[in-house]
C-alpha positions as CSV (number, residue, x, y, z in Angstrom):
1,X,158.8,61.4,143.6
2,X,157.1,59.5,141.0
3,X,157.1,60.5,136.7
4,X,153.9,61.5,135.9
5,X,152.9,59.9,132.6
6,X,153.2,63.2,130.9
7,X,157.1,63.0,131.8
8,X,157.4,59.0,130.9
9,X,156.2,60.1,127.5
10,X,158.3,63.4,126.8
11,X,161.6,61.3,128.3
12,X,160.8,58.2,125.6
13,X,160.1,61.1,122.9
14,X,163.7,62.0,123.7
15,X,165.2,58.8,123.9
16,X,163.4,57.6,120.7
17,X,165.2,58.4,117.5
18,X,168.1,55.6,116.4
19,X,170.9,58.4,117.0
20,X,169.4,59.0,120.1
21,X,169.6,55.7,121.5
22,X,172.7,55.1,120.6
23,X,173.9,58.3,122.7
24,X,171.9,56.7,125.6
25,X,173.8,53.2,124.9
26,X,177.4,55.0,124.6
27,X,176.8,57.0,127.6
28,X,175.7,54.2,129.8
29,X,179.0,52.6,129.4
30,X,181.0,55.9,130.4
31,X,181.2,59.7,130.7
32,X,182.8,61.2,126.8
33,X,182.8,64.1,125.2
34,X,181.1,65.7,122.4
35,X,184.3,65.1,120.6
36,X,184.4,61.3,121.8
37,X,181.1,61.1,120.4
38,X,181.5,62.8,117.2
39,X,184.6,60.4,116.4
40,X,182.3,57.4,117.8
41,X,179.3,58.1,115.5
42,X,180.7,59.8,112.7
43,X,177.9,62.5,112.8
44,X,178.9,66.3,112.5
45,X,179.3,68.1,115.8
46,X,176.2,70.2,115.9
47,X,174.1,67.0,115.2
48,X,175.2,65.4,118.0
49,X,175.1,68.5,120.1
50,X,171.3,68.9,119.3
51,X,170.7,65.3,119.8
52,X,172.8,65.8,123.5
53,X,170.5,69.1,124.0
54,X,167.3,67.4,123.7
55,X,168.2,64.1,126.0
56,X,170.0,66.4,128.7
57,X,166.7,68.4,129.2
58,X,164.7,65.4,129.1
59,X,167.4,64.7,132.6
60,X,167.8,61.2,130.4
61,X,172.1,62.7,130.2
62,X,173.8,64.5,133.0
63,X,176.2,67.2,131.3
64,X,179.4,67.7,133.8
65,X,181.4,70.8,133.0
66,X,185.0,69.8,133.8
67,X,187.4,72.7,132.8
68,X,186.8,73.7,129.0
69,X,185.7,70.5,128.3
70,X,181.9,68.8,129.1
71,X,181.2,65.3,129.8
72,X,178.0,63.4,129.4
73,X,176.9,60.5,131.3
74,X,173.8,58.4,131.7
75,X,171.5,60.2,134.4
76,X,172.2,58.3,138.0
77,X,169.9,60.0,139.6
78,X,166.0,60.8,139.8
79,X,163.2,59.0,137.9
80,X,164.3,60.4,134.4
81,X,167.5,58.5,135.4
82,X,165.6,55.3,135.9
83,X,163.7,55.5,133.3
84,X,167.0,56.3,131.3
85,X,168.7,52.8,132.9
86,X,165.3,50.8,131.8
87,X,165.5,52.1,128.4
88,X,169.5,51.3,127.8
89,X,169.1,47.9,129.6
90,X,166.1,47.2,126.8
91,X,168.6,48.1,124.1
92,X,170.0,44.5,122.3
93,X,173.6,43.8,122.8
94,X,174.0,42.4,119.7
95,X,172.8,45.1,117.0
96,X,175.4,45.3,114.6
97,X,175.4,49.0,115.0
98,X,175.9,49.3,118.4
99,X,178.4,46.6,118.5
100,X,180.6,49.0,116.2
101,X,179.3,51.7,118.7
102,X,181.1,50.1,121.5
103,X,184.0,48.8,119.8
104,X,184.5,52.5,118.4
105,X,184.4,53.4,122.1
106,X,186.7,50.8,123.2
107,X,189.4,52.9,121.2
108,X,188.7,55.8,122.5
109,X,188.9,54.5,126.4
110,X,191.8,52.8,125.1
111,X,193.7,56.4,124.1
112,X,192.5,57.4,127.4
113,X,194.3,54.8,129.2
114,X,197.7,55.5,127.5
115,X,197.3,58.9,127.9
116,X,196.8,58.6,131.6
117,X,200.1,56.4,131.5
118,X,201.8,58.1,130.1
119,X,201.2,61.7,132.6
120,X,201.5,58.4,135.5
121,X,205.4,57.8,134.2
122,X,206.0,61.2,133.3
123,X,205.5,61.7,137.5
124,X,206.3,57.9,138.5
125,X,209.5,59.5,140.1
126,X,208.0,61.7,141.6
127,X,205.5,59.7,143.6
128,X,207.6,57.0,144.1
129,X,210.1,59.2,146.2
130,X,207.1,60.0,149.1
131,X,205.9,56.1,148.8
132,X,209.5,54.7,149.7
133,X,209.4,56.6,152.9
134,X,206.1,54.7,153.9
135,X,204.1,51.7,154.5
136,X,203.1,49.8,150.9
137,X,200.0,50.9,149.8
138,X,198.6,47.4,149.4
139,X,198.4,47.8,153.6
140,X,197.5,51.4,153.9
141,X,194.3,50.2,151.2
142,X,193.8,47.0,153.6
143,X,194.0,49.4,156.9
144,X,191.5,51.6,155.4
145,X,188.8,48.9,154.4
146,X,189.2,47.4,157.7
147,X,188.7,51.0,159.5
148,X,186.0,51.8,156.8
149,X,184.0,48.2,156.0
150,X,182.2,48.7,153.2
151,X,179.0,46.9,154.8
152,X,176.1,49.6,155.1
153,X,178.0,52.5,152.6
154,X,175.5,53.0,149.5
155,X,177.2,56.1,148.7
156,X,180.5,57.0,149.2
157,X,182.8,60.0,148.4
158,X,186.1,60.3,148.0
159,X,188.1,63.7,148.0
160,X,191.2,64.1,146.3
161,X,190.4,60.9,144.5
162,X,194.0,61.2,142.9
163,X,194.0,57.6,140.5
164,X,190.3,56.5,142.0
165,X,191.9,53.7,143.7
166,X,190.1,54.3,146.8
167,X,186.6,54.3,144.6
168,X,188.4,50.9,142.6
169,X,188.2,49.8,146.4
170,X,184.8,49.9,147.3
171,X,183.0,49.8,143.8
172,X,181.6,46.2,143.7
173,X,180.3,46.8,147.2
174,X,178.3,50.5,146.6
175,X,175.4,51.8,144.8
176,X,177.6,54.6,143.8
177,X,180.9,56.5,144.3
178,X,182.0,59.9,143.3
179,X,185.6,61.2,143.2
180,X,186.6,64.5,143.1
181,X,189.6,66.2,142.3
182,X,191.1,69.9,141.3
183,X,193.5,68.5,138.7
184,X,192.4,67.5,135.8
185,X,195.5,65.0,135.0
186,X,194.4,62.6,137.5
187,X,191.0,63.1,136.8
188,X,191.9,61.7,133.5
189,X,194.1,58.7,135.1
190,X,191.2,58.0,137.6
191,X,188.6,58.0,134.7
192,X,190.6,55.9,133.2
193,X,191.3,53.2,135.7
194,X,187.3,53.3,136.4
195,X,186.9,52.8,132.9
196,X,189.0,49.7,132.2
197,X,187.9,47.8,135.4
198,X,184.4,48.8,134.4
199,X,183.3,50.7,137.5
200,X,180.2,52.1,136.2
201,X,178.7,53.0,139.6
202,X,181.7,55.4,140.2
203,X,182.4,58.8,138.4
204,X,184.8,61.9,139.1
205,X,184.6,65.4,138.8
206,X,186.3,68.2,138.7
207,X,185.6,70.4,142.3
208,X,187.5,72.6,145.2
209,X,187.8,70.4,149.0
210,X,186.4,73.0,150.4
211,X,183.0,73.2,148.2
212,X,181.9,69.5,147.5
213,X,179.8,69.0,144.9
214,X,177.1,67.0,147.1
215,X,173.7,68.1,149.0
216,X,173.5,68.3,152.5
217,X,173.4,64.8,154.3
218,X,173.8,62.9,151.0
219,X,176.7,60.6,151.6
220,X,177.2,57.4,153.5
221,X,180.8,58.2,154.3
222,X,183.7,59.8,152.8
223,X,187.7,59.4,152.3
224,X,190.7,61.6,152.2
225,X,193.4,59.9,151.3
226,X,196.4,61.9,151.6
227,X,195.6,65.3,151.0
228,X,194.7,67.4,154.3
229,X,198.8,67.8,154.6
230,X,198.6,69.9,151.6
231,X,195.4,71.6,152.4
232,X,195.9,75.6,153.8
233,X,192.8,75.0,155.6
234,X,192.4,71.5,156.8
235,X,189.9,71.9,159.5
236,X,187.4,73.2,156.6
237,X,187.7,70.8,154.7
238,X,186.6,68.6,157.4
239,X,183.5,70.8,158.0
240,X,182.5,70.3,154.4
241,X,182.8,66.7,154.7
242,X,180.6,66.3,158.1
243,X,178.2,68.6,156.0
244,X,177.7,66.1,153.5
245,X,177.7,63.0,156.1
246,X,174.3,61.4,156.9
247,X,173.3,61.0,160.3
248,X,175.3,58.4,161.4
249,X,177.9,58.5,158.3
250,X,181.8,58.1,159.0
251,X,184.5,60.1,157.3
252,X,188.2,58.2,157.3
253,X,191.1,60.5,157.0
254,X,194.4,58.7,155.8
255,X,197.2,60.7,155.9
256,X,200.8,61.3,158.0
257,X,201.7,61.3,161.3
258,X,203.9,64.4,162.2
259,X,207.7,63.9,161.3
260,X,210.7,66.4,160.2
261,X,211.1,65.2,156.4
262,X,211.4,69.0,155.0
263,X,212.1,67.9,151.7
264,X,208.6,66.4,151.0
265,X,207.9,70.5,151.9
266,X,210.1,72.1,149.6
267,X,210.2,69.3,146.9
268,X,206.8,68.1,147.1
269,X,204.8,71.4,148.1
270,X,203.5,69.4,151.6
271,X,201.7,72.3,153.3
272,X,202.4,70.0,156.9
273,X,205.0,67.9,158.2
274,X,201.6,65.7,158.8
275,X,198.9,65.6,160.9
276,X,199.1,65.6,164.6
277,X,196.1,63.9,166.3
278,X,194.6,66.6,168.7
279,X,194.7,68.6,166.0
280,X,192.7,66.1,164.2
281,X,190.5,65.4,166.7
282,X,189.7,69.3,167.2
283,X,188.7,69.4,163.6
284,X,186.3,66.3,164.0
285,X,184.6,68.0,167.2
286,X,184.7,71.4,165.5
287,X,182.8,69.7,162.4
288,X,180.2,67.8,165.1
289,X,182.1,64.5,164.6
290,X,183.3,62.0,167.4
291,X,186.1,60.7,167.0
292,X,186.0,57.0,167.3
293,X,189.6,55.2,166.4
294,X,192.9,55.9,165.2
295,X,195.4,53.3,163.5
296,X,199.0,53.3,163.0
297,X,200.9,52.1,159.8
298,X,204.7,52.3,160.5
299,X,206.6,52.9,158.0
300,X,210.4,53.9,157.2
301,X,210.7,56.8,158.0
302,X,206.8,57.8,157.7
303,X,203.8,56.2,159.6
304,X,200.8,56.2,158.0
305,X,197.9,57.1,160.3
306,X,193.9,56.6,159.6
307,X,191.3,58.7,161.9
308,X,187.5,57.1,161.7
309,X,185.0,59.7,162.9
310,X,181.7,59.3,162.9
311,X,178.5,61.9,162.5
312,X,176.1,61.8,165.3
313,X,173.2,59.5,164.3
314,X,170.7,62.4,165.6
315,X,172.1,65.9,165.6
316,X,172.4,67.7,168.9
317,X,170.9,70.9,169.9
318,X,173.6,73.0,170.1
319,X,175.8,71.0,167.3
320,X,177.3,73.4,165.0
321,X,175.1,74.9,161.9
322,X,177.7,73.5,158.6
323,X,176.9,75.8,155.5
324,X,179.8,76.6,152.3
325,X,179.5,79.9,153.1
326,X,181.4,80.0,156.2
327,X,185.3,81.4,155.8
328,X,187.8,78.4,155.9
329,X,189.3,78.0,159.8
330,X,193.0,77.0,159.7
């Protein structure tokens, strides 16, 4: 749908005002907080709240509710979005004001980084323990972009994004990724990671596996890395993710082969002793995927296995009707 001129002129009313644009500058560089912003500007909070009001409504911001605390990012979708990208891009790099802008938000991405460190090493042990017993990840992340090229994926999602590695992955490749994730730690170390390599076209949010925060047949393809062995409900998850595939779309499930480590259950809250592959494959036909390939990572004592199904390129008659409201199948 095209702007009328009626909405070209009410978005540039909103953008133009000096505090304003420099919002729209900050926020093209990286989702912050009203707090961020305050300590970036140097503006009282409810001027910068009003200022944030009247670009959100304009759809020139995006406001992301993330817990108790709200993020705002540079609109990435939709003509107000556009118009938002033509009007940063027009901005001049080297305004003295905005180079302090940026170099204000450099400290603050910085304190993001060692906080996210920090919660890394405070759980480095942790982590490390499960990783021993398999393949390096360097392989598992070289099996998956061989099973997954990233040729033909505009938009990808990944659930449980964990660090965003798996969006650091395929960024340079995609017109944009989106990482989701219940805990709000890693959403801060993913954030992070985007942040300092500069992955603008990739963001995270806060959101349940089994209600993705994406329309119906809006995603190129989509990850989980890891996660369905401590999902209660695996095969909805799986639903959810076919319900957001394209026609044609492939989901890539990375995750264990079945083995008798009880420890990574009672240490490590694993919910299964990994995934066995008819069960797998029962989830991908239940969710109106085929099945295409299956690879095998060995490692010592764990394998590491990666599913590639694929979403029929034109739905069947009788393929299964996805929706969020149906109850979670185990």
């Amino acid at each position: 749908m095209t702007m009328t001129l009626d909405q070209v002129l009410a978005g540039l009313r909103a953008a133009g005002e000096e505090t304003r644009l420099r919002l729209l500058a900050l926020c093209a560089r990286g989702e912050l907080t009203v707090t961020d912003l305050v300590s970036i500007l140097g503006l009282s909070q409810p001027r910068v709240s009003r200022h944030l009001k009247v670009m959100c409504d304009s759809g020139l911001l995006e406001r992301v509710r993330e817990g108790a605390w709200v993020f705002y990012r540079l609109a990435h979708q939709g003509e107000a979005g556009t118009l938002a990208r033509a009007v940063a891009a027009l901005l001049p790099g080297d305004d003295p004001v905005l180079v302090h802008d940026r170099e204000r938000q450099q400290d603050i991405l910085r304190a993001r980084v060692e906080a996210a460190q920090a919660y890394f090493r405070a759980n480095a042990a942790q982590w490390d323990a499960v990783r021993r017993l398999h393949v390096d990840d360097t392989a598992v992340e070289q099996g998956l972009l061989e099973m997954l090229p990233p040729e033909g994926i505009a938009d990808l999602l990944d659930v449980g994004t964990g660090t965003g590695r798996v969006l650091l992955l395929y960024a340079r490749h995609i017109r944009e990724g989106l990482g989701v994730d219940l805990s709000r730690e890693m959403l801060g170390v993913a954030r992070a990671n985007l942040d300092a390599a500069g992955a603008r076209n990739c963001r995270v949010r806060q959101a349940d596996m089994y209600t993705l925060p994406c329309e119906d047949r809006s995603r190129d393809a989509v990850t989980v890395h890891q996660v369905l062995h401590f999902a209660e409900h695996p095969a909805a998850v799986v639903r959810e993710c076919a319900r957001v595939l394209r026609p044609g779309g492939r989901l890539v499930i990375v995750d264990l082969a079945p083995h008798d480590l009880e420890d990574l259950r009672e240490q490590h809250q694993h919910r299964r002793l990994g995934l066995r592959a008819d069960e797998v494959a029962a989830w991908c036909a239940q969710a109106g995927l085929t099945l295409d390939k299956t690879r095998d990572l060995p490692g010592h004592p764990l394998t590491v296995r990666l599913w590639l199904a694929r979403k029929p390129a034109a739905s069947a008659p009788d393929a299964p009707v996805l929706t969020r409201t149906e109850e979670p199948a185990a």
